[in-house]
C-alpha positions as CSV (number, residue, x, y, z in Angstrom):
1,X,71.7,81.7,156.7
2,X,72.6,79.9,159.5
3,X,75.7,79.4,161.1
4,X,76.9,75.9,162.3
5,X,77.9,75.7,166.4
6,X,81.3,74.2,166.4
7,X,82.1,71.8,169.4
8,X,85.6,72.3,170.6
9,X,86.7,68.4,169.9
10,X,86.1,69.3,166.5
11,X,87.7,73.1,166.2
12,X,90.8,71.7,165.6
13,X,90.3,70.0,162.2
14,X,87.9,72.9,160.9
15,X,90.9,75.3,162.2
16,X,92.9,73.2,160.3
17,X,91.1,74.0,156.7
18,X,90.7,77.6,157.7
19,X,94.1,78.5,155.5
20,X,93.0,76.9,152.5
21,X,90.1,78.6,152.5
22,X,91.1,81.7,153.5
23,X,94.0,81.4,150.5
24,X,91.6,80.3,147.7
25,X,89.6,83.2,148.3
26,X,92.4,85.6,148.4
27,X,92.8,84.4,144.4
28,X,89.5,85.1,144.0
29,X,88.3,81.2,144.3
30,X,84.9,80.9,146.6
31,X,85.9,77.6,148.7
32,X,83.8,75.4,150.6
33,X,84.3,72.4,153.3
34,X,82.1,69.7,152.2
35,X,80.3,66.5,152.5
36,X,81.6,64.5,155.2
37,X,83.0,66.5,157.7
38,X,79.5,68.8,157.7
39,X,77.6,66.0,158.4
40,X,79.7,64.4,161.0
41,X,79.3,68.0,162.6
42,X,75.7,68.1,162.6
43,X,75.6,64.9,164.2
44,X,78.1,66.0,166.7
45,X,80.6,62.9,165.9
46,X,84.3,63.4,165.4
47,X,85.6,64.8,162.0
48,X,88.1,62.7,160.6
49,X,88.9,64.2,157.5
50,X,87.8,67.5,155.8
51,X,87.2,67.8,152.0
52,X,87.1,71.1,150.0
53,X,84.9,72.3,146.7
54,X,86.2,74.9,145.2
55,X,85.9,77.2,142.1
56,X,89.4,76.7,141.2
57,X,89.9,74.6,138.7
58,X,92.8,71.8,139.5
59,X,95.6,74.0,137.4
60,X,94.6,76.8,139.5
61,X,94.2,75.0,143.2
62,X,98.2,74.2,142.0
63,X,98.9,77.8,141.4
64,X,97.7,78.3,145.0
65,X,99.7,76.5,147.0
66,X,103.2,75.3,147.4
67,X,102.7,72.0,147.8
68,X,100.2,69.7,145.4
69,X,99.9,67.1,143.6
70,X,96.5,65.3,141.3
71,X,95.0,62.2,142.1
72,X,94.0,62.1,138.3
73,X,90.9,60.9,138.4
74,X,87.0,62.4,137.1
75,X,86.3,64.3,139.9
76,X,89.4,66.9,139.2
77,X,91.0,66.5,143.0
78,X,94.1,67.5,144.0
79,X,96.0,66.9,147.8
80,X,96.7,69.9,149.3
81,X,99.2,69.7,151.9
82,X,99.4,72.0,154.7
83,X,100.8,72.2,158.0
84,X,101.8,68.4,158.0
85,X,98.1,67.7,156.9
86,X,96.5,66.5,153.6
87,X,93.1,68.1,152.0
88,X,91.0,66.8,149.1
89,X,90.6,69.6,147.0
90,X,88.1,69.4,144.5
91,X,86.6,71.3,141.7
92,X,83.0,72.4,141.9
93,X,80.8,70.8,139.8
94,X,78.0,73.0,138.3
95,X,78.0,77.4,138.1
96,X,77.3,77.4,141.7
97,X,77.4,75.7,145.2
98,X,74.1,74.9,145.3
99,X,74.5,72.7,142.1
100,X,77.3,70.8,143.2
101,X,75.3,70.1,146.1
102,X,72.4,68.7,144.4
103,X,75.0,65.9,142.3
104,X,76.1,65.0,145.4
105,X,75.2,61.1,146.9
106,X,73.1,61.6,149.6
107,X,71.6,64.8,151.9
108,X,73.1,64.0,154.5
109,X,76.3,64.6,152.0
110,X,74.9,67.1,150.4
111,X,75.8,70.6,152.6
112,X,78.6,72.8,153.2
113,X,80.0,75.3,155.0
114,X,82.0,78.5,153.9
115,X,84.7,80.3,155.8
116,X,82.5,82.2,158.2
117,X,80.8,79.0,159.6
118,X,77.7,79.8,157.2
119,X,75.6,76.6,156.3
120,X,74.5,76.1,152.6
121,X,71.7,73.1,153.0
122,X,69.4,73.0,149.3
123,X,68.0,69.8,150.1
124,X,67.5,69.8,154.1
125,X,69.8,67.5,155.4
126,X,69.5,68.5,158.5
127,X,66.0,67.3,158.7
128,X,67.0,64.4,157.7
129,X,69.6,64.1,160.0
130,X,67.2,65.0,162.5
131,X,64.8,61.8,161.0
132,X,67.9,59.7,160.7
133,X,66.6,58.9,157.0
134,X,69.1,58.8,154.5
135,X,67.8,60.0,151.4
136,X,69.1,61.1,148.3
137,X,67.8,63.8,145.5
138,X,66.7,62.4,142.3
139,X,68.0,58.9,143.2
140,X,67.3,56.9,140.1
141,X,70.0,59.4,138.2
142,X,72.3,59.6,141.8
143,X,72.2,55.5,142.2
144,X,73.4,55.3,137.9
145,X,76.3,58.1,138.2
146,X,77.9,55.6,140.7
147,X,75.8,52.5,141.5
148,X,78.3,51.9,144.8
149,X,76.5,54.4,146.4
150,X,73.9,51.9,146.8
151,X,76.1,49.8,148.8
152,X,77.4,53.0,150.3
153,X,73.7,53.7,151.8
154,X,73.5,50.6,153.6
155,X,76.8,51.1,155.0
156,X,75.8,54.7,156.1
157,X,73.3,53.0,157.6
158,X,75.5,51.0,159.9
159,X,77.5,53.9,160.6
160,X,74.8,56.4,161.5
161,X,72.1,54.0,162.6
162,X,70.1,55.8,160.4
163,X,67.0,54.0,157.5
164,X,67.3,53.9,154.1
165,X,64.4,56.0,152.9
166,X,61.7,53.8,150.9
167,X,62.1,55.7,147.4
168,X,66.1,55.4,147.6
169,X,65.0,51.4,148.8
170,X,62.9,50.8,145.7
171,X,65.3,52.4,143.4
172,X,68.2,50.6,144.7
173,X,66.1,47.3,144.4
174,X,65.4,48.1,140.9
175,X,69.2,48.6,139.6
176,X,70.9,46.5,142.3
177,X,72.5,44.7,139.0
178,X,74.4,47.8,137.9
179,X,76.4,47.0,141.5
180,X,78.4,44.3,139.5
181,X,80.2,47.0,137.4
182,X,81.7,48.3,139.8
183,X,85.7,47.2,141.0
184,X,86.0,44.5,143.4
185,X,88.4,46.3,145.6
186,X,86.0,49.6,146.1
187,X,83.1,47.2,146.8
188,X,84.9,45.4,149.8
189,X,86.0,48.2,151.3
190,X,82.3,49.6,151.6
191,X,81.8,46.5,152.8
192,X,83.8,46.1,155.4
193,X,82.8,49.3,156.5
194,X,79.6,48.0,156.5
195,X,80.0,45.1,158.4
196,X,82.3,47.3,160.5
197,X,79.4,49.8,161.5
198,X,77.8,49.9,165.0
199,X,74.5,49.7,163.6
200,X,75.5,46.7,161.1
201,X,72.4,44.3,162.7
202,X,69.9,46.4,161.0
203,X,71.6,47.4,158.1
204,X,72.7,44.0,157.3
205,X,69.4,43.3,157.0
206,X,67.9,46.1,155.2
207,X,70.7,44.4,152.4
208,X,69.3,41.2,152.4
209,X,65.9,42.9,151.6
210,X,66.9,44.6,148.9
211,X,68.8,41.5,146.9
212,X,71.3,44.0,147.0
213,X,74.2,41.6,148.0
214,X,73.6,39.3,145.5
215,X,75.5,41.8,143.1
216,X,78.7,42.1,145.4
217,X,80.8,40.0,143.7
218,X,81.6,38.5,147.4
219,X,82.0,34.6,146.7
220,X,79.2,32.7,149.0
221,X,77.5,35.8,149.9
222,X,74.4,34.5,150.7
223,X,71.3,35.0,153.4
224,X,73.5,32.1,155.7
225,X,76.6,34.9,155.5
226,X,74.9,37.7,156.3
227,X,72.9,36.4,159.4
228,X,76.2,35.0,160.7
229,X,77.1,38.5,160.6
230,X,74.3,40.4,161.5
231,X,74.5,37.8,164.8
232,X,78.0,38.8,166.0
233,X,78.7,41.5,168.1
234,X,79.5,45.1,167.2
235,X,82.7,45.1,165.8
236,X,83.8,48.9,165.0
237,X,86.5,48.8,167.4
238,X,88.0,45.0,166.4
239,X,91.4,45.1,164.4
240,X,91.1,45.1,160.3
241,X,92.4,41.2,160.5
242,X,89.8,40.3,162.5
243,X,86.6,42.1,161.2
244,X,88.0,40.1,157.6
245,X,88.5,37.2,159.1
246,X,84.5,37.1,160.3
247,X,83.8,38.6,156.7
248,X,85.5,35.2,155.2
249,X,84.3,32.4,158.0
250,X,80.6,34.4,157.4
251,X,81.1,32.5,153.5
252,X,83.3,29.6,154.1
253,X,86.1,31.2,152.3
254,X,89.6,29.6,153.1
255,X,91.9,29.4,150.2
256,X,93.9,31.9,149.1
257,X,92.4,32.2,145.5
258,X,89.3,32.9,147.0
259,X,90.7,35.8,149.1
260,X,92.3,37.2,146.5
261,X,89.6,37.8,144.9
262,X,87.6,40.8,147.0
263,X,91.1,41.5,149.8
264,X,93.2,44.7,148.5
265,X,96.7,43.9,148.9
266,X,98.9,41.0,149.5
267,X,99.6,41.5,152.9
268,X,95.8,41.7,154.0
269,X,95.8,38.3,152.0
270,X,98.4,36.6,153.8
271,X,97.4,37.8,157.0
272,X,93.8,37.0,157.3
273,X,94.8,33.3,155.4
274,X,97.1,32.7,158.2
275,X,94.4,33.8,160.8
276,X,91.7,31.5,158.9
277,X,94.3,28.4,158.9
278,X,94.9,28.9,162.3
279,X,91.3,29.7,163.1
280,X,91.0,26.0,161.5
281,X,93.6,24.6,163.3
282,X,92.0,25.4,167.0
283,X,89.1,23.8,166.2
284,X,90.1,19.8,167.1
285,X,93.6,21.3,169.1
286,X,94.3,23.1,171.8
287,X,97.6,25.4,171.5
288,X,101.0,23.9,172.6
289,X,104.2,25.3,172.4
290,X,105.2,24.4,168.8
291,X,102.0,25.0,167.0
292,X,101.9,28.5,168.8
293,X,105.5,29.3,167.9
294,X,104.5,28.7,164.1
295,X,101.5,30.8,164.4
296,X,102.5,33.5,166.2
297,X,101.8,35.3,169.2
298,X,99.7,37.9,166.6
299,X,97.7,35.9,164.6
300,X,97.1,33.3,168.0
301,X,95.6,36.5,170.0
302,X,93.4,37.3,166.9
303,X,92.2,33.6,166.7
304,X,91.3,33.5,170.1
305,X,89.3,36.8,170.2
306,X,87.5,35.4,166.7
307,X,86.3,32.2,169.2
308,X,85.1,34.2,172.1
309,X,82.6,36.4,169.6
310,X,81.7,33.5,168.5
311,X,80.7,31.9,171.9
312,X,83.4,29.4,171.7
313,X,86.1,27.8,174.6
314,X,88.9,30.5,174.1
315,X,92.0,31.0,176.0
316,X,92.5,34.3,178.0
317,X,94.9,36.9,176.0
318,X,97.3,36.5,179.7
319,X,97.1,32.8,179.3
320,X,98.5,32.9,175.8
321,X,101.1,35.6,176.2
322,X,102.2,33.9,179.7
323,X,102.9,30.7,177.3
324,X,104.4,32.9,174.3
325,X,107.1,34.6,177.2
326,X,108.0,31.6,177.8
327,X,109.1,29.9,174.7
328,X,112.7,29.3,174.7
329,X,112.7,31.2,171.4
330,X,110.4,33.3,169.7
331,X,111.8,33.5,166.2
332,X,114.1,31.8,163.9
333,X,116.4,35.1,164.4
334,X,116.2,33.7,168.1
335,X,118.4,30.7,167.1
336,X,122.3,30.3,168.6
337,X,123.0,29.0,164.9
338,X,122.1,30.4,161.3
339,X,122.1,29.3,158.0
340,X,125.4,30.7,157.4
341,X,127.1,28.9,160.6
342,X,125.7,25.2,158.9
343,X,127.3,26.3,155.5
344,X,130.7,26.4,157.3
345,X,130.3,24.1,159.8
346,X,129.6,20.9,156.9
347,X,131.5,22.9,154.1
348,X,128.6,22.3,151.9
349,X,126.8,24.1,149.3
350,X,123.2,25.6,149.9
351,X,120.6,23.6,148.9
352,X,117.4,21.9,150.4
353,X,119.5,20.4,153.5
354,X,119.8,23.6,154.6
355,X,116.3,24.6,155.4
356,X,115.0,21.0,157.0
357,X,118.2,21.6,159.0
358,X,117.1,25.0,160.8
359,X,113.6,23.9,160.8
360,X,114.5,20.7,162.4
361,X,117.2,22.8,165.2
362,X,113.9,25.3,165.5
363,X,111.7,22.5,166.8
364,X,114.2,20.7,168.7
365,X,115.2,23.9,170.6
366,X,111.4,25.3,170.4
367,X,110.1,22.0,172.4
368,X,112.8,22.0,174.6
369,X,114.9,19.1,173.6
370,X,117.9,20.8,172.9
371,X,119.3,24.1,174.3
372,X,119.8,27.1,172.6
373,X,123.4,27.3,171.9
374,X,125.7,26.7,169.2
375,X,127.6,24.4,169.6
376,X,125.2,22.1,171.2
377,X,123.1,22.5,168.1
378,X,126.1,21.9,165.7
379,X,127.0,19.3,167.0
380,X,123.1,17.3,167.5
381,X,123.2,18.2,164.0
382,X,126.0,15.7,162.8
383,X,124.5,13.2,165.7
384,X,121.4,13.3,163.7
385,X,122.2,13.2,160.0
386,X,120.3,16.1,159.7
387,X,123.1,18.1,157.5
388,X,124.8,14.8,156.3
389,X,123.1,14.7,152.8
């Protein structure tokens, strides 16, 4: 059997998992690392994260070790933590390794290693690492276990630079409908992994062939979309805001119910919404000071790298930060006066005055008409009415 050559950027994350091996099979539990990690080995990439199949079932992986606890979900898992790291721990599936391997999604996901370094390949993924084919053992059942995993091949694809064999092709082609059962939020993530691959040109393409992206659920995911993205450049090492941001101008998506829809939290929401408006905003403006104190010195940044992908005019990141430094102030919390000074100052109750009054003092002091201090402010705030009510 052989055993797999370590290189030593990678020694430290299999040392890592050595303990949880080694402990599982002092309890009599054979233990495996898996998927993932063994591929990223073979290709001689960096290992980001290392899962773990074990005999144990999950009450026992809890007997184990000190520190546990279940994700609760089908494929029996628990987190293992250990020296400040976390492990996927799951339960083999099947009466041996070998089995669990052959359930698995792909070849090239479908080895393991043992404690000694040994390498447990049933289905040859090496050579198809070698091929760069991605390829996947009995794929009609694979594809129906999970139908994301036909997404997840495309995005693989990106990733590795590798081709979607022509059985997995046809099969995915033949049950790219199932894709629409599957949760918005795990779809978009593949997807954006997809989009966020080095190799995306190609595999972007390989999706369009296979109708594939019609099922996504993505609003406006059309042909149009996906050659505006397959055009771009790579974007693997772009910020999350920004890869989204492409994602939602690739399908004309600017309102917030729209984003909503396939973004995963509320923050993502907000964020790539405000980089869309402002995105909007540059189109028939140039920035001045106000418009880039509401926007940001973030979100403006972001903007202008989204322009110069795009082979648009764009202003230089020292340009923008050189006008951002010099903003009088760069945040309401910047202000000489607050809310609660105003309260005292008119001996008024809070109410709607209150909030045109700051944002009035914000633009006066952010264009420069006024200065920045307190009194000053107080008092061009009687002089203008602003808190008379």
């Amino acid at each position: 059997m052989k055993t797999v050559e370590v290189e030593r950027h990678n020694q430290k994350m299999i040392d890592t998992a050595g303990p949880i091996l080694s402990q599982l099979h002092e309890r009599g539990f054979l233990a495996y690392i898996v998927g993932g990690a063994v591929r990223d080995l073979l290709c001689k990439r960096p290992i980001t994260d290392i899962d773990i199949v074990t005999e144990a079932t999950p009450e026992e992986i809890s007997t184990v070790f000190a520190k546990t606890f279940s994700m609760n979900n089908q494929h029996q898992t628990v987190i293992v933590r250990h020296s400040g790291c976390l492990f996927e721990v799951t339960t083999q599936r099947g009466k041996s390794i070998d089995e669990d391997l052959l359930m698995r999604d792909f070849t090239i996901n479908s080895m393991a290693l043992d404690q000694k370094g040994q390498l447990f390949d049933p289905l040859d993924g090496q050579a198809d690492i070698k091929n760069q084919v991605i390829r996947s053992h009995e794929p009609a059942a694979r594809m129906s276990e999970d139908p994301l995993r036909m997404l997840r091949a495309y995005r693989f694809s990106s990733d590795l630079g590798f081709k979607v064999s022509e059985n997995l092709g046809e099969i995915i082609r033949n049950q790219a409908e199932t894709l629409s059962r599957v949760a918005m939020e795990r779809i978009s993530k593949e997807f954006y992994k997809l989009v966020s691959g080095r190799f995306k040109q190609t595999a972007l393409k390989e999706l369009a062939s296979s109708g594939l992206y019609k099922h996504c659920g993505l609003p406006q995911l059309d042909k149009k979309a996906i050659s505006f993205l397959r055009e771009l450049p790579v974007l693997r090492n772009e910020k999350e805001e920004v890869i989204w941001t492409f994602i939602c101008l690739s399908m004309n998506l600017t309102s917030e119910s729209h984003l909503k829809g396939f973004l995963f939290s509320n923050q993502l929401t907000k964020d790539v919404r405000n980089r869309l408006a402002a995105f909007t905003y540059r189109k028939n403006h140039t920035w001045e000071v106000l418009s880039l104190y509401r926007t940001s010195i973030e979100v403006a940044l972001d903007v202008e790298r989204v322009r110069e992908l795009t082979d648009k005019s764009y202003m230089s990141n020292e340009e923008l930060l050189t006008m951002w430094e010099q903003l009088p102030i760069q945040s309401k919390n910047d202000l000489a006066v607050t809310g609660t000074d105003l309260l005292r100052h008119f001996k008024r109750e809070a109410g709607p005055w209150l909030g045109e009054a700051i944002l009035w003092v914000e633009e006066q002091v952010v264009t420069g008409n006024l200065p920045n201090e307190k009194d000053t402010l107080l008092q061009a705030i009687v002089t203008s009415n602003t808190g008379e009510g």
